[in-house]
C-alpha positions in Angstrom: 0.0 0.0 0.0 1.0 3.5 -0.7 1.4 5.5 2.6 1.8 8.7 0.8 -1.1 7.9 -1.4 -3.3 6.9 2.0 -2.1 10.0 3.8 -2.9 12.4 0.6 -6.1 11.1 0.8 -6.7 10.7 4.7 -6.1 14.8 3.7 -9.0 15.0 1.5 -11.5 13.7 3.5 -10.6 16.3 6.5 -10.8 19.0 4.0 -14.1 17.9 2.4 -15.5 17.7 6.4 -15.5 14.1 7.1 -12.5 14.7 9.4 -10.7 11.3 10.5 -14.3 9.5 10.6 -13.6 7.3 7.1 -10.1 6.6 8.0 -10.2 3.3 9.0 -12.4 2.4 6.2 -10.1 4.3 4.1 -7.3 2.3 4.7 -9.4 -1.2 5.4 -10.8 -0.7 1.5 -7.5 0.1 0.1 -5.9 -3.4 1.3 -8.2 -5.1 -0.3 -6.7 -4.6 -3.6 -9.7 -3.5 -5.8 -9.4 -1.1 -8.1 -12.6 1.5 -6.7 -14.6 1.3 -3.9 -17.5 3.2 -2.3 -17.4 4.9 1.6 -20.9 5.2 3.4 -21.5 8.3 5.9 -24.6 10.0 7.1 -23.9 13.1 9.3 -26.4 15.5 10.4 -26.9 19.3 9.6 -29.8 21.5 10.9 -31.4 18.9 12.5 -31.8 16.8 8.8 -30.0 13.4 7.9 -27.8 13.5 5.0 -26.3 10.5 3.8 -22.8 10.8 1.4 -21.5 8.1 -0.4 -18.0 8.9 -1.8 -16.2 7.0 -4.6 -12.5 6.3 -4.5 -11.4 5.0 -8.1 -7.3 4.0 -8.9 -5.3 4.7 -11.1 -4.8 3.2 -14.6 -1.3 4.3 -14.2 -0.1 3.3 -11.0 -1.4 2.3 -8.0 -2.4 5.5 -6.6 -6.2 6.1 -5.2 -8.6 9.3 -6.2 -11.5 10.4 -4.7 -13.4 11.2 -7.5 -17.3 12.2 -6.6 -19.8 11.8 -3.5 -23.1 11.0 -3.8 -25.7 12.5 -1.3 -29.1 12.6 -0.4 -30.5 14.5 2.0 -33.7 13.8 3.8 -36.1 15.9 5.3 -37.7 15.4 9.0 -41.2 15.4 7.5 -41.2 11.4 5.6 -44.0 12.8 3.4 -41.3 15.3 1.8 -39.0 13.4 -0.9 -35.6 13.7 -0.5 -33.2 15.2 -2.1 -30.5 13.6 -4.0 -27.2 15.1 -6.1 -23.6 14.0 -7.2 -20.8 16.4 -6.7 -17.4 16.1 -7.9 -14.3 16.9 -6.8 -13.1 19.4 -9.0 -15.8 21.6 -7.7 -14.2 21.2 -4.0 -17.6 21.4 -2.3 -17.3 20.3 1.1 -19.5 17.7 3.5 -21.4 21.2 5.1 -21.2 22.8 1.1 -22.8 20.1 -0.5 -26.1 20.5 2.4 -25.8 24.3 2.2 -26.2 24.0 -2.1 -28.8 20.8 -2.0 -30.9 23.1 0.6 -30.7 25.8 -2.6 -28.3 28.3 -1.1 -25.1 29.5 -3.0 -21.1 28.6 -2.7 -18.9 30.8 -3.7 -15.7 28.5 -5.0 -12.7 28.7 -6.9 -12.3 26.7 -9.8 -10.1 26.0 -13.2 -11.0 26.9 -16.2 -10.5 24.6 -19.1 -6.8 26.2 -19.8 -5.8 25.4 -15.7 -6.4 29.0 -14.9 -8.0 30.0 -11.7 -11.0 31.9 -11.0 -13.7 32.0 -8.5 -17.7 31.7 -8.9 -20.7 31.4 -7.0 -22.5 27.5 -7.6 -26.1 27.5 -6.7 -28.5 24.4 -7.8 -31.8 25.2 -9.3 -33.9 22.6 -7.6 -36.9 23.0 -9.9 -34.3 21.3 -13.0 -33.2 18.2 -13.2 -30.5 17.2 -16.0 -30.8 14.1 -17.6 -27.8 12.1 -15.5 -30.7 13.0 -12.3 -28.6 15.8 -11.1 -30.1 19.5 -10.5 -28.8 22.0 -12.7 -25.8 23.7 -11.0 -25.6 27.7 -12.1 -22.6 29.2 -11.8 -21.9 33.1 -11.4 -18.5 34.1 -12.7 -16.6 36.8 -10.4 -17.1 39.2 -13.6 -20.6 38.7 -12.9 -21.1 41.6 -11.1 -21.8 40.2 -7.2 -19.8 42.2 -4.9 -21.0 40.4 -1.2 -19.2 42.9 0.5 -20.4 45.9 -0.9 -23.4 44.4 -0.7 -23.8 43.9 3.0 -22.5 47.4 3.3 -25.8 48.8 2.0 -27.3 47.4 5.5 -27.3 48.3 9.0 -25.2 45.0 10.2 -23.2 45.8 13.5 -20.3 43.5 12.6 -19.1 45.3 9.8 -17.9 47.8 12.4 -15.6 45.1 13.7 -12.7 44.2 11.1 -12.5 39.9 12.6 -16.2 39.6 12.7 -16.7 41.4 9.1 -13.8 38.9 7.6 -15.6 35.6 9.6 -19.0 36.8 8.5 -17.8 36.9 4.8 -16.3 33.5 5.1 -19.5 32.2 7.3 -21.7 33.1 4.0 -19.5 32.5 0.9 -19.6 28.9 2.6 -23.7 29.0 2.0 -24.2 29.7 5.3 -27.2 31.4 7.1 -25.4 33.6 9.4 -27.0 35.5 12.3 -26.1 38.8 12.6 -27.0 42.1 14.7 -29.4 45.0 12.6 -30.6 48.2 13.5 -34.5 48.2 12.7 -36.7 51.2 14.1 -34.0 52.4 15.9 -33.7 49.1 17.7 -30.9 46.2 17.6 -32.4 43.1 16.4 -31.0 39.6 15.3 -31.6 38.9 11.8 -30.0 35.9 9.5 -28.2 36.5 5.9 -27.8 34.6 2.9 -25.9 35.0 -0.3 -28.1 35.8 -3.4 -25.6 35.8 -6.3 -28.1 35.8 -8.7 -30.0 39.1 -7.8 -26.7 40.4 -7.0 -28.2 40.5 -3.3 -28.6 38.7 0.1 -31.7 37.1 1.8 -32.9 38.3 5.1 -34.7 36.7 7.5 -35.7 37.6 11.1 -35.4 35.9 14.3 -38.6 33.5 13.0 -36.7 33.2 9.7 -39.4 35.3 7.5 -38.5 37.1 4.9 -37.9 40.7 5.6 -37.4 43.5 2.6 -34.4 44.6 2.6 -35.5 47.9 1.2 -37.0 48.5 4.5 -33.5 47.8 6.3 -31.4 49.9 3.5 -30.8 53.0 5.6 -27.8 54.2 4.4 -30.3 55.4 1.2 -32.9 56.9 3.6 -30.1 58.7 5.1 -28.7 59.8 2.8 -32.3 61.4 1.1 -32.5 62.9 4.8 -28.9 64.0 4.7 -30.0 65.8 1.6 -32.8 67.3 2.6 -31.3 68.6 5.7 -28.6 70.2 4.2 -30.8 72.4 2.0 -33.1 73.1 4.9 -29.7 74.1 6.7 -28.6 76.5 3.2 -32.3 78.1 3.3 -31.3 79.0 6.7 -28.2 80.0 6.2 -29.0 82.5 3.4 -31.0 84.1 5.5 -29.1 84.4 8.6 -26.2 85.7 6.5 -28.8 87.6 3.6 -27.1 90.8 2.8 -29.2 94.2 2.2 -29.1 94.9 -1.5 -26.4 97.7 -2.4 -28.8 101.1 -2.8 -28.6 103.1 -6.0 -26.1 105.8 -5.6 -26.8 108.9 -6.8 -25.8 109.6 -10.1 -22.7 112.4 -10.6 -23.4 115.8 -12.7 -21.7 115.4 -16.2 -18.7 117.8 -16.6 -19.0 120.9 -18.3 -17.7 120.9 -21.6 -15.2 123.0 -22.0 -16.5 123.5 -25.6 -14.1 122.9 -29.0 -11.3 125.5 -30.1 -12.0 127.1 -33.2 
């Protein structure tokens, strides 16, 4: 057996979220000798089951293991919903808590290759109401040069954090992961806990309050309102400072007597 190989991919699982849980399989699978193999999980997110099947396939060249794809379906607490079922591969680098965050609909903001090996990053999000013909959902993907700027975005709203450079830069993370992340707004002159998601396709996020219902972020954009009040205080304030500082107008003076002529030499 390769060690090098088993430790490369002992690294993979930990990095895809499955930690050293699959190790022992791992390594139990890879002594058998066969050339691919399949490892069972199911771990639990939010309270729903989610069962991953990953596929480990070697090499036609050497004897060197890949992990290749993971199957998962989710299922939902209610038996009378269906579950959910999609294949991810690994050179989309979607993680265990990724793949739950994208089957539940939300968007993951990854970086990828391009055809030529060239890097770039894009936001996946599955359209659950499409299924290609291989039984898959139809993944979307939203190119950087697509216009989504998720910071600038959450600028536009009241969020507390963003006054606090480490929880701004976890928050970022927290969401670009899928995540819904709580954090602290300013609603009606109140602090409130509200939860964000990433919504690369309206170049927007989601808000929810505290019940997780839908709140308009129009009503929470205050740095507009202010500004419009800004505005119109500032000409309320130059009405009232013309007229605090209105100067009289400048009287007519009267006008000077002509000179005499001293008439023309003949």
């Amino acid at each position: 057996m390769d060690q090098e190989n088993l430790e490369y991919l002992k690294e993979r699982l930990k990095y895809a979220g499955f930690e050293d849980k699959l190790n022992t399989a791992l390594e139990n699978q890879i002594k058998k000798g066969e050339t691919a193999f399949e490892l069972p999980i199911r771990m639990n997110f939010e309270e729903k089951n989610m069962d991953f099947n990953l596929h480990f396939n070697q090499s036609s060249q050497n004897e060197r293991f890949f992990f290749n794809k993971m199957d998962v379906i989710l299922h939902n607490p209610n038996p009378s919903i269906p579950y959910k079922e999609h294949t991810f591969y690994q050179n989309q680098g979607v993680t265990a808590k990724e793949a739950f965050n994208l089957i539940e609909g939300r968007a993951v903001e990854k970086s990828l290759l391009n055809a030529e090996n060239e890097p770039y990053k894009a936001w996946l999000q599955l359209d659950l109401s499409v299924k290609e013909e291989n039984g898959n959902f139809k993944l979307n993907q939203y190119h950087e040069n697509y216009g989504f700027d998720l910071k600038k975005v959450l600028h536009e709203l009241p969020i507390k954090e963003l006054h606090d450079e480490n929880k701004m830069e976890w928050m970022l993370k927290a969401v670009a992961k899928g995540n819904v992340y709580p954090v602290t707004m300013e609603k009606d002159g109140k602090e409130e806990i509200m939860f964000i998601e990433a919504n690369p396709k309206f170049k927007a996020v989601n808000v929810y309050d505290s019940q997780m219902r839908t709140v308009k972020t129009n009503t929470l954009k205050l740095d507009q309102a202010g500004n419009d009040l800004e505005d119109s205080k500032k000409k309320v304030l130059n009405k009232q400072e013309m007229r605090d500082n209105k100067v009289a107008p400048k009287l007519p003076t009267t006008p000077r007597a002509p000179k005499a002529s001293k008439g023309r030499k003949v």
